[in-house]
C-alpha positions in Angstrom: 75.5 110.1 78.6 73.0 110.2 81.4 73.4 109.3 84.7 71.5 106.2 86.6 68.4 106.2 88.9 68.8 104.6 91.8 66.7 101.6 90.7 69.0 100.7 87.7 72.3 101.2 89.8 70.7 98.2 92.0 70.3 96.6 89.0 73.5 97.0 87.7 75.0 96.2 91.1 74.4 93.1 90.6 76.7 91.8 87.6 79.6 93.3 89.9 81.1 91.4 92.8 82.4 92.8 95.9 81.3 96.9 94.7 79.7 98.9 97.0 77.3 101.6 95.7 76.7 104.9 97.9 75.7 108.4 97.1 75.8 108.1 93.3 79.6 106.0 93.6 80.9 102.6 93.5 83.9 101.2 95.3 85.6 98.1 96.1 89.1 97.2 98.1 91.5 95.2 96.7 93.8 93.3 99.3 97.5 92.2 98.7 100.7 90.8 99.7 102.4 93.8 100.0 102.6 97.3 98.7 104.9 96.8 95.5 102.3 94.2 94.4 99.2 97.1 95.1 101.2 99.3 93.3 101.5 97.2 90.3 97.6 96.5 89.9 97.2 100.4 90.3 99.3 100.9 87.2 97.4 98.0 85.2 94.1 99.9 86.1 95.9 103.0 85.2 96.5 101.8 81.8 93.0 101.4 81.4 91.9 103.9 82.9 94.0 106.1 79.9 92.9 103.9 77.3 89.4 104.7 78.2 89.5 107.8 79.2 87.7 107.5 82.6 89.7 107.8 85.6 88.7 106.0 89.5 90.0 107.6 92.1 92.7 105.5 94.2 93.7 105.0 98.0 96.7 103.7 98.5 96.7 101.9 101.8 100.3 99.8 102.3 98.9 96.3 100.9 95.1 97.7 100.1 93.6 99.9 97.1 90.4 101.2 97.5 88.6 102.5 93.8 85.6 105.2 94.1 84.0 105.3 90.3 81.9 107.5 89.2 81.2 110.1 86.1 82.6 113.7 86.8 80.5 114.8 83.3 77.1 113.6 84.8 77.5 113.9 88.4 76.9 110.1 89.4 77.0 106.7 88.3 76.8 106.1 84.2 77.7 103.1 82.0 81.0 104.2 81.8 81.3 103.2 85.6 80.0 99.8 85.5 82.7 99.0 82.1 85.4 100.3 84.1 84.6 98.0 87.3 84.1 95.1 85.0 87.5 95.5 83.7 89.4 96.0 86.9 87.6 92.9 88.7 88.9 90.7 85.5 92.6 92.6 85.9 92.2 91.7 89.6 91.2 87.8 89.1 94.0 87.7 86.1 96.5 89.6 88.4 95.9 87.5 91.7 96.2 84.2 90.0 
């Protein structure tokens, strides 16, 4: 696994709606109703996050997450980063409907 140059994360940026991309990271709020419902899309992308091995790190805000990504192993931004964010966004749109 290697990580990105700046020129593919801009590339990459742009499959992903909403994410932010800053000093070799991505992140991206989430807003709900309330904190019980926050706290139930943190434990969806928990289970993922498990399954694949690849952890975000969360910020728990009342009603708001907020999810850096990023790859501890390489220092920056690697695939691995840009699968993650693609699953949460489709937890998100499946979760919010």
């Amino acid at each position: 696994m290697r990580l990105f140059t700046e020129e593919e994360i801009e590339d990459k940026m742009k499959d992903l709606g909403g994410w932010t991309s800053e000093n070799q990271k991505i992140q991206k709020l989430f807003k709900f109703n309330d904190f019980v419902l926050a706290l139930k899309f943190v434990n969806l992308v928990a289970d993922i996050a498990e399954r694949d091995n690849h952890h975000p790190d969360i910020l728990i805000t009342y009603n708001k997450v907020m999810l850096t990504l990023w790859t501890h192993d390489v220092g920056g931004l690697s695939d691995k980063d840009f699968n993650l964010a693609r699953q949460i966004d489709k937890v998100y749109l499946d979760f919010s409907l």
